[in-house]
N, C-alpha and C positions, 0 to 999 in steps of 0.2 A: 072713586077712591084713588087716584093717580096722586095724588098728594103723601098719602099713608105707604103705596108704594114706593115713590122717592127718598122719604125717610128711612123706611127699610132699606133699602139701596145704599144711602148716605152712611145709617150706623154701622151696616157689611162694612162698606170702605173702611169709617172709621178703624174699625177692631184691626181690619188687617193692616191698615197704616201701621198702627199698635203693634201688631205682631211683629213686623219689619222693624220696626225699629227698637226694640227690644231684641231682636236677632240681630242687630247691626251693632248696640250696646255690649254686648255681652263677647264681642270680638273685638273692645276696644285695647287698643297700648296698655289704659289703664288696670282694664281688668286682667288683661293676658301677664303684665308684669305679677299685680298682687296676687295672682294666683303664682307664679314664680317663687315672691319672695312668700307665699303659705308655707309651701311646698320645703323650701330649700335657705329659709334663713338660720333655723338653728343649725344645722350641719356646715351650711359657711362658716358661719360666728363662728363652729369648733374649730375646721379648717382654718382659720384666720389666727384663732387665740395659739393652735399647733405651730403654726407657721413663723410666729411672735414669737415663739418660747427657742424655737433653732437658734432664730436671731440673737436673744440675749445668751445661750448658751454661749454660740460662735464669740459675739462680745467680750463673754469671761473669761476667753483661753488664754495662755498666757504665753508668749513667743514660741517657748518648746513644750508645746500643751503634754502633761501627764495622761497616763494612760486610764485615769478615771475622767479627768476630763473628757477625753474622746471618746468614752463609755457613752457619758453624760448622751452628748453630742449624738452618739449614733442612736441612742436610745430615742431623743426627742425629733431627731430627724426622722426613726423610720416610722413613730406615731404620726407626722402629718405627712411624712408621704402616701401612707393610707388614708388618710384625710381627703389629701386632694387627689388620690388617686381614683378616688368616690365622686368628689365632685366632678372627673373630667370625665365622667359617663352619665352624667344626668343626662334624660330624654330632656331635649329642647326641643319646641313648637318647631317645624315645617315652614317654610318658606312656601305661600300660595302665592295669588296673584290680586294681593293687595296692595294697597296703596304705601307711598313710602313711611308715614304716620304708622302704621300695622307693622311694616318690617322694623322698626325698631327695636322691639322686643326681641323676635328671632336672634337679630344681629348681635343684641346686647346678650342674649341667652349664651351664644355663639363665645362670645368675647370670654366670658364666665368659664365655659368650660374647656377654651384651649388654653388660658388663663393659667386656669386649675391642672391641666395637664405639663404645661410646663414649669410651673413651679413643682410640681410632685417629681419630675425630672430635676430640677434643681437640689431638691433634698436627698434623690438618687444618689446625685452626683457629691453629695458631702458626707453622706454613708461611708460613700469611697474614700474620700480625704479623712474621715475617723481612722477608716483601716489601716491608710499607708497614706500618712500627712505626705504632701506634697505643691508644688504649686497651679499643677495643671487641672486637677480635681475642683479644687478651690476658685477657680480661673470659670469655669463649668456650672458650678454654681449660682455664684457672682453674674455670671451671661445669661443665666437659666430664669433665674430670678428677677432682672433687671424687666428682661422680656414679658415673661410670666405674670409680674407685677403687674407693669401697664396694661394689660389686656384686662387683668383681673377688675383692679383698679375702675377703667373706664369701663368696662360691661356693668358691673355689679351697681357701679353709682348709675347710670342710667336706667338702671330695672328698679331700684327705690326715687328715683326722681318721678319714674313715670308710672309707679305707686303710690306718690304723693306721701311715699314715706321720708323719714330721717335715718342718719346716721349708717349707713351703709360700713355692709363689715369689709373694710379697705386694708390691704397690708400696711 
């Protein structure tokens, strides 16, 4: 029966090929993203919709902003700076010793939440300019945010790209 024994031998292999590669699947970019974007899309989306609403405040002021105005203003600043002061502590995946396809995620993880930390430093810094308008506050911001942006921006759209999802929550 050496026949019946190599079969057996063959379907052993079989299952554990299986098993490998089902453990090799499940630490994919793709999966590691969408379990990301599980984890942490509606609390972006708010972080993002917070971050939008400073903006249009900042917009509506009017050269010698009123002092309801800069109410407005610090009121909708200090709600996403809590926003993204949330997001720039999210646990990101671990940098192992996978391939550069694997680190993607991390990095894009990475991007997301210095991202989110300096933008929430940007809305810091226009709390400030509500208190005591001035140009250096504002200046702080405008830097904060430029920065903050792009990181957030390029992380975030690569963690729905490599989810195969749409429409990433982008400043």
């Amino acid at each position: 029966m050496p026949a019946r024994e190599l079969r057996r031998g063959l379907a052993a292999l079989a299952v554990l090929a299986g098993v490998a590669l089902v453990g090799c699947a499940s630490g994919s970019p793709q999966t590691g993203a969408a379990r990301f974007r599980g984890e942490h899309a509606a609390a972006a989306a708010r972080a993002i919709a917070s971050a939008k609403a400073v903006e249009s405040e900042l917009a509506g002021l009017a050269l010698a902003p009123t002092r309801a105005q800069l109410a407005r203003l610090a009121q909708a600043a200090g709600e996403a700076h809590g926003e993204l002061l949330e997001a720039s502590e999210w646990n990101v995946a671990g940098r192992g010793e996978e391939g550069a396809e694997e680190e993607d995620v991390p990095r894009a993880e990475t991007q997301v939440t210095e991202g989110a930390g300096e933008v929430a430093g940007a809305m810091s810094a226009l709390q400030t300019y509500a208190r005591a308008p001035s140009a250096t506050p504002l200046a702080s911001y405008r830097s904060k945010l430029a920065n903050g942006r792009t990181e957030w921006d390029e992380g975030i759209s690569q963690l729905w790209y490599l989810a195969h999802a749409s429409d990433p929550p982008t400043l």
